[in-house]
MIKOLNU-369735 format. One record per atom (N, C-alpha, C, O): z, x, y. Coordinates in steps of 0.1 Angstrom, whole numbers, plus 5000, padded with zeros to 4 digits. Atoms other than C-alpha are relative to their C-alpha. Layout:
% MIKOLNU-369735
ZXY
...
***
This chain:
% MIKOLNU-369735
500750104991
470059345541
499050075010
497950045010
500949944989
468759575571
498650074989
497450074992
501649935006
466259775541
499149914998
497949914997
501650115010
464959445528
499249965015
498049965015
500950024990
464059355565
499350095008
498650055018
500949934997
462559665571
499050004992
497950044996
501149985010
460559635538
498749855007
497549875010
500550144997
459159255548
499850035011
499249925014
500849984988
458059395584
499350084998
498750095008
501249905000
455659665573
499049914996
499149824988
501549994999
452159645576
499450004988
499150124985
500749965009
450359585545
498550055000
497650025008
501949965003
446959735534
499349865005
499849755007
500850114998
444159505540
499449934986
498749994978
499850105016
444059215510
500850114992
500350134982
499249945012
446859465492
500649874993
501249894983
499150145007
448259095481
499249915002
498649915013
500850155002
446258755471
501649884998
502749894993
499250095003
448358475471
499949875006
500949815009
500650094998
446258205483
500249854989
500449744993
499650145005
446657955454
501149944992
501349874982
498150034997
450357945460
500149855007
500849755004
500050164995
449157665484
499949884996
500549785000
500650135002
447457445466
500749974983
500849854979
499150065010
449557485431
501750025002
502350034992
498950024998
452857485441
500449844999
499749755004
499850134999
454457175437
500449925012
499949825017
499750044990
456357115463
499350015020
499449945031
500849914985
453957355493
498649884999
498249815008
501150075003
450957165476
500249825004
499149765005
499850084992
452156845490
499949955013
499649855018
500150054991
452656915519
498950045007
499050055020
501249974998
449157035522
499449905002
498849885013
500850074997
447856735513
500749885010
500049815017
499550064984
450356535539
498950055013
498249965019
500949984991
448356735565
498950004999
498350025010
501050005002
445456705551
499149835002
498049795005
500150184995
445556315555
500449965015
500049855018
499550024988
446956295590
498550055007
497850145009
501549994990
444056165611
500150095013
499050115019
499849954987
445356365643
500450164997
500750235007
499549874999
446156705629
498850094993
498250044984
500549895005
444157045623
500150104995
499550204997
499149925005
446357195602
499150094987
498850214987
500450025014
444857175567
498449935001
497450004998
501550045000
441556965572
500049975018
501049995024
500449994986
440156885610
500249864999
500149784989
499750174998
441056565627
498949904993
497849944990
501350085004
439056255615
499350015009
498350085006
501050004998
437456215641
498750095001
497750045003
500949875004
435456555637
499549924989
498549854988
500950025017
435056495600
498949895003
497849935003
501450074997
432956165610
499150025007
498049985003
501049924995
431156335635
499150074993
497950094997
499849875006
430756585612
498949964989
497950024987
500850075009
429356355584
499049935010
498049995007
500850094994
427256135606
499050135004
497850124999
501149884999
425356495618
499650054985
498450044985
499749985016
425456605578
498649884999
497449914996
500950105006
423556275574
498749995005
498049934997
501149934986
420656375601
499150064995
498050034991
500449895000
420356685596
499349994982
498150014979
500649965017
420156685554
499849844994
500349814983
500550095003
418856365551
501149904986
500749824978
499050085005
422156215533
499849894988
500449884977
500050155010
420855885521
498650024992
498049914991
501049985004
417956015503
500750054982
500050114973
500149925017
419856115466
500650085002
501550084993
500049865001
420656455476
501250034992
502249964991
498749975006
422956635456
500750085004
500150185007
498749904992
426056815470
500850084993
501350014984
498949925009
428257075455
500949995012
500550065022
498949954991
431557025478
501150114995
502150094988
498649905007
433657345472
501150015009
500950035020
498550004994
437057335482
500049845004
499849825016
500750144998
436556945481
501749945011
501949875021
498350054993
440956925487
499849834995
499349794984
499750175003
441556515491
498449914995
498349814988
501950044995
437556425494
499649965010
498849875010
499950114987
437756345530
498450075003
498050015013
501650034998
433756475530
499549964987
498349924988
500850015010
432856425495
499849844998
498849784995
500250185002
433756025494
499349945010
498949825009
500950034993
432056035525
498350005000
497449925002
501549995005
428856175518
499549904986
498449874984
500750075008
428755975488
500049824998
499549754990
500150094993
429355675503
498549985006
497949885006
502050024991
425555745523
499350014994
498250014998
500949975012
424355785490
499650114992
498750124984
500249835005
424556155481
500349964990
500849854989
499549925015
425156285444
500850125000
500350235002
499049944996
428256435446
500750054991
501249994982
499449985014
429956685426
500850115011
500550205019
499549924993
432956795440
501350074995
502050014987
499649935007
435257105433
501350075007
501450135018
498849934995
438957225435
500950014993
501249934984
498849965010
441857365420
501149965003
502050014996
498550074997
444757185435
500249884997
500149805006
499150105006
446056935412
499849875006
499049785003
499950134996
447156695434
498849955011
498549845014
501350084991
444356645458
498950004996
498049965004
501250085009
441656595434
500249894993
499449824988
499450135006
444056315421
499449935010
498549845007
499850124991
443956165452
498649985003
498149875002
501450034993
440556205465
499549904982
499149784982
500650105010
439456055426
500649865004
499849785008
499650144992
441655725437
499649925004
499549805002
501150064985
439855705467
498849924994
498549804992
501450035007
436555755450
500449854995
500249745000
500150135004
437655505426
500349885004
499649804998
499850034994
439255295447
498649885010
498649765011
500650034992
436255225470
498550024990
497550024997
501350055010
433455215435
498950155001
497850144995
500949895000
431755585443
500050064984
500950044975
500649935010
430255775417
499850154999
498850214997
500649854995
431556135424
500750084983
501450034974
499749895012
432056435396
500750135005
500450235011
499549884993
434456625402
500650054989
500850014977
499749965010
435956895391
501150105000
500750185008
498649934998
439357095389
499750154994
499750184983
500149855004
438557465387
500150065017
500050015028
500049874995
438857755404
498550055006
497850135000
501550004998
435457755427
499750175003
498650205007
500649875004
435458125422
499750074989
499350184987
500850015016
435058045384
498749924999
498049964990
500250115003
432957755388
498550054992
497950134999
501250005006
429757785363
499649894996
500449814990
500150165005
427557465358
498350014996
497750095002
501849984998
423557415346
499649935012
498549945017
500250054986
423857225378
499350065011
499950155016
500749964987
421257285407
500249915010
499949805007
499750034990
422357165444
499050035009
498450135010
500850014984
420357055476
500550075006
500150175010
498949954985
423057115497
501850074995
502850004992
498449964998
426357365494
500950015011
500750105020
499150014992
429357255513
501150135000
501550174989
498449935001
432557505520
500249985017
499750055026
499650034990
433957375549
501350015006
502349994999
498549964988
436957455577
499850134996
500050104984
499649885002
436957805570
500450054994
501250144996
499149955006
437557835540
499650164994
500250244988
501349865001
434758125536
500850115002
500850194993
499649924991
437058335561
501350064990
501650184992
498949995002
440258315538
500150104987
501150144982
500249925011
438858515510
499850145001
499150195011
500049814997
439258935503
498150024998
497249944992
501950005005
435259045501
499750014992
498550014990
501049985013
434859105469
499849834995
498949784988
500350145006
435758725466
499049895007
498649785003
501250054995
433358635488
498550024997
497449964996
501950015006
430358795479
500549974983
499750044977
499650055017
431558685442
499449825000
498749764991
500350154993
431258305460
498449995008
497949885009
501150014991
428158365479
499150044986
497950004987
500549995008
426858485443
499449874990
498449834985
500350135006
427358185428
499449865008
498649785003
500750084994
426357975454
498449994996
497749894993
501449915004
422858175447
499449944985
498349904983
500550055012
422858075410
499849865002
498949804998
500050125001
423757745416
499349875010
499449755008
500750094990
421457605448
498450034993
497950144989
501550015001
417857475441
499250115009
499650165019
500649914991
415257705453
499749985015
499550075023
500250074986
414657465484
501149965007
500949915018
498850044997
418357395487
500450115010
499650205014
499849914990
420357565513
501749985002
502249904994
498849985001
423957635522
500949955012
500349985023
499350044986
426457495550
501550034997
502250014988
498649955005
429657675558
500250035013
499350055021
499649924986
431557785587
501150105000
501750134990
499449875004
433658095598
500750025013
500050015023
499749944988
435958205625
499350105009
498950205003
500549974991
434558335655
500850155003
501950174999
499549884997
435258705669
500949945018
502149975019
499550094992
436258495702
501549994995
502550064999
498850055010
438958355678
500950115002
501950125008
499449865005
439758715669
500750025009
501950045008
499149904987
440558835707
500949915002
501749965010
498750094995
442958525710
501550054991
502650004993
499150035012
445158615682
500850165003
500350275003
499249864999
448058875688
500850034987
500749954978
498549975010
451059025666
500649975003
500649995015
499050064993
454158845668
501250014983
500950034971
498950045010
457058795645
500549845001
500349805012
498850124997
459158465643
500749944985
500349934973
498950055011
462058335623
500549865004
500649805015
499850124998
463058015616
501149934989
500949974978
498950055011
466057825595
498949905000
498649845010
500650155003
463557565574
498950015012
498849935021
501350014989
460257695593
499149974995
498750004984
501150135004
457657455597
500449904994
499749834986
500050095002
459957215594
500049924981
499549824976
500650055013
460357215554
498950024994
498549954984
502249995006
456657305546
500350114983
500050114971
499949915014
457957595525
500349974986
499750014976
499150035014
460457445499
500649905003
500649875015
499250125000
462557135493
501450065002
502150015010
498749945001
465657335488
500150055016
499250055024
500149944987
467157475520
499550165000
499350234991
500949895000
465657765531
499950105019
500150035029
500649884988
464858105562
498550044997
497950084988
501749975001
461558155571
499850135010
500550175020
499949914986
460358445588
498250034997
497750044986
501150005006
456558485593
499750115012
500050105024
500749864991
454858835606
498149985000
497349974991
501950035001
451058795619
499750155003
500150195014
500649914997
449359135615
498649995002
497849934995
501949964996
445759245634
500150074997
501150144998
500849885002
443459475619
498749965008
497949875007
501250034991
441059525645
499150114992
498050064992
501449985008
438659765623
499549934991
498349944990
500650095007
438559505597
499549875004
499049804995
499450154992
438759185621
500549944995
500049834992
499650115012
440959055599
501450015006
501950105011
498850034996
444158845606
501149964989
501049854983
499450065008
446958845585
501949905007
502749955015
499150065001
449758565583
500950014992
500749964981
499649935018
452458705560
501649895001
502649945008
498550075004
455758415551
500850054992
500550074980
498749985012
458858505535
500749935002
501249925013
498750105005
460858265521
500850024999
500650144999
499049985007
464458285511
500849894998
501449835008
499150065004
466258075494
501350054992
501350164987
498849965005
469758085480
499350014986
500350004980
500350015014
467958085444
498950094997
498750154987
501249915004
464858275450
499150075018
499350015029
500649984989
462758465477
498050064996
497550144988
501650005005
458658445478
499350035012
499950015022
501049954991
455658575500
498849944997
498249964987
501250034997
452858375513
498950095009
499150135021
500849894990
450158605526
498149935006
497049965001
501450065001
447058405540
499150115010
499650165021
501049874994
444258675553
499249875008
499549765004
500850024993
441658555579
498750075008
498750115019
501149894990
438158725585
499849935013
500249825016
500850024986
436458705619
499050084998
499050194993
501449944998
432658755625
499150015010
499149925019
500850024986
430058835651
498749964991
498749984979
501350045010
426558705637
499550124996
498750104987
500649865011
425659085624
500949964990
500649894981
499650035018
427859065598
500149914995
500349934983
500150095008
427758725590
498650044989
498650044977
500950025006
424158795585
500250104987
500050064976
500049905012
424859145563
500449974991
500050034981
499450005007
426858985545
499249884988
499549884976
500150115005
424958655536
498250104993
497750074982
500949955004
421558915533
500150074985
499150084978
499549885007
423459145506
500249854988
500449904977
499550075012
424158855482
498149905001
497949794997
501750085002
419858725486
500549885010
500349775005
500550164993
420258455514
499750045018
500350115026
500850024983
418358405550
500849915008
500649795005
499850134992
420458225578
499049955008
498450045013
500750114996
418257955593
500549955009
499649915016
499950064989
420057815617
501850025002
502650034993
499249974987
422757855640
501049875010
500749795019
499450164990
425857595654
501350065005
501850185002
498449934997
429357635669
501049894991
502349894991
499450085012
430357375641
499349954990
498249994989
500650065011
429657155609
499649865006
499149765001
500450194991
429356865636
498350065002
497749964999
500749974993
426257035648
499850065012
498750115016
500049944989
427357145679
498950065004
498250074995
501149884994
424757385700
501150145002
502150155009
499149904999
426057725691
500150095013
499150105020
499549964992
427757915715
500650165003
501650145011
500149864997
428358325720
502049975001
502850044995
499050034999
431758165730
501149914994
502249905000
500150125011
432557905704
501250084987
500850184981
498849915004
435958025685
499349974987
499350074981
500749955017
433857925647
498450035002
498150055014
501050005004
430557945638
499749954989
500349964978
500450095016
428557705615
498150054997
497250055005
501249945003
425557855596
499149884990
499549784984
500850115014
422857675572
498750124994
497750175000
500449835004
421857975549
498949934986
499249844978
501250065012
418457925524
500250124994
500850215000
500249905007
417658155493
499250105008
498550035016
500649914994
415958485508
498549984990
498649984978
501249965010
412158505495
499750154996
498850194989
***
């Protein structure tokens, strides 16, 4: 017992483990993903509603919404922007690999007579002859990927936006960064059940890497039947490397926010929201 809990407290490499779509296919974790993902008051998993309509109401403004446009939403989750935007009249084609919350968001869609295309993959497979006005990846989910899987995503974005199209995404803030310490905590059944249906010990270790700015959140499970490791990584950026990063894959940012609401960006602003065109 004492070796396995010294093994589960070391420090891993930076992305030495992926295990990101643990969340969204699991049966039991992937639930309660989209539980929070539906709760108008929490920022767990998607941003309170009232954000999101803010959020869309600036969206509709800014990129002219009711005009046709076509949207690629990646990481679409339930559709709480995709059935929105296509509600104002967008052309909507939206994209995710968790099961059950493209059930629900199609529902919705159908439910309320929208006309969206969606699509169950892996949006760091996604290939389509599809050309996009507008690419969505929204809450951060930019942040949660190792770099090669991001400039891999910022690749395809590239093939897949019209030449006059442009890109909208946001990203944790370096702000963010200095808030965020190392800590340990244990818990019988932490978070409340989130992990597993069975009973269950949680113990979750947050490591900083301050040369990479990257934060990692590392869970171990144990149950009397099995024991498993959730590892979710988190970059942070100052606008140089957003830009290096977004230049190195052919794209120009353009503009500048402290959200996807539109906010007036801010030096002090824990994300950052960009709107990135093809580079000439």
């Amino acid at each position: 017992m004492y070796g396995r809990m010294i093994e589960i407290s070391k420090r891993p490499a930076p992305y030495e483990r992926l295990t990101t779509d643990v969340l969204w296919t699991d049966e039991h974790i992937s639930k309660q993903m989209l539980r929070l993902h539906l709760d108008p008051e929490s920022n767990l998993a998607s941003r309170k509603l009232s954000f999101i309509e803010k959020s869309i109401d600036w969206m509709h403004t800014r990129f002219r919404i009711d005009s046709g446009l076509h949207i690629a939403d990646f990481g679409c989750g339930p559709g709480l922007y995709a059935t929105r935007l296509a509600a104002r009249g967008a052309d909507v084609t939206a994209i995710d690999f968790s099961r059950r919350s493209l059930r629900f968001a199609e529902e919705t869609a159908k439910a309320q007579g929208l006309a969206i295309d969606f699509v169950l993959e892996n949006y760091l497979e996604y290939e389509s002859d599809q050309r996009f006005d507008l690419i969505l990846l929204i809450y951060c989910d930019f942040c949660a990927l190792s770099p090669p899987q991001r400039e891999s995503l910022l690749r395809i974005f590239h093939r897949h936006l019209r030449e006059d199209g442009v890109v909208l995404l946001d990203v944790c803030s370096m702000p963010a960064f200095d808030l965020r310490r190392e800590e340990t905590t244990y818990g019988h059944r932490l978070m409340d059940g989130f992990w597993a249906a069975e009973n269950y010990c949680g113990f979750k270790h947050t490591f900083k890497y301050e040369t990479q700015r990257v934060v990692l959140d590392k869970y171990t499970i144990v149950t009397q039947a099995r024991e498993f490791e959730i590892y979710n990584w988190l970059q942070y950026y100052d606008r140089d490397a957003l830009l290096q990063e977004f230049a190195k894959s052919g794209f120009r940012i353009q503009s500048w926010y402290a959200s996807v609401a539109g906010d007036a960006y801010c030096e002090t602003s824990l994300e950052m929201a960009v709107v990135a065109e093809k580079a000439e």
